[in-house]
N, C-alpha and C positions, 0 to 999 in steps of 0.2 A: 563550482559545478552545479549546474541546474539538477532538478527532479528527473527531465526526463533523461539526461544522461547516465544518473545514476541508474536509474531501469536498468536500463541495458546494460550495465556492470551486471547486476544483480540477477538478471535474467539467466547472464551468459555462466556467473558463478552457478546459478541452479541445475541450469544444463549439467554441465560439468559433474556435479554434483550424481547427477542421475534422476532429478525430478522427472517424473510423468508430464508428457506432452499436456494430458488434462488440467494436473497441479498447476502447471506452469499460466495454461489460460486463467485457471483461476486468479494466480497472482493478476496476471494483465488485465484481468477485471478490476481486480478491486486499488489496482496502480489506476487505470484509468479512474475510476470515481473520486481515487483521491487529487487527482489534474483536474476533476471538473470541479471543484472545491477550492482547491490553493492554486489553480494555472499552473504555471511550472518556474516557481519562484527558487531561487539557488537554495542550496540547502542548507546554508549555513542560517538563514531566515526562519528557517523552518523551527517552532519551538514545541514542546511535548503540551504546553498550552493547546496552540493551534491543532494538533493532532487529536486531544481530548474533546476539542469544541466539535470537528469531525464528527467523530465518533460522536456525541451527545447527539448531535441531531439527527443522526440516522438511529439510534438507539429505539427508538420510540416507536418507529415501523419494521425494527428488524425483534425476529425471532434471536432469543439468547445465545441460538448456534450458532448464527450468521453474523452476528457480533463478534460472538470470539474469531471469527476467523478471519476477519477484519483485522483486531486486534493484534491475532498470531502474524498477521500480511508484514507488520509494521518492520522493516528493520531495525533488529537492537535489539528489538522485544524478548 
């Protein structure tokens, strides 16, 4: 299963869920920025390395709030 398929699992679980239509763009931001980083490689590829190296380089110009929420974005987390 690619990245962006899983989105859309997890979008639709949030829905369900009762996420705010806002929450929810939020995620779809910060899923987007994570596509513009890794493409939409399957997920099994995906390693908590690569996810760390992510987040390091945006570290630097992001405030510590917007990190964390970044962070909180991740599934699993």
């Amino acid at each position: 299963m690619k990245l962006s398929e899983l989105w859309h699992l997890y979008e639709a679980d949030k829905r369900i869920q009762g996420f705010s239509p806002r929450t929810l763009n939020a995620y779809a931001l910060q899923n987007k920025m994570l596509m513009t980083e890794l493409s939409d490689p399957e997920i099994a590829e995906i390693t908590l390395t690569m996810l760390k190296e992510c987040l390091a380089k945006q570290a630097d110009r992001l405030k510590p709030s917007s990190l964390g929420h970044r962070i909180r974005f991740v599934p699993g987390h």
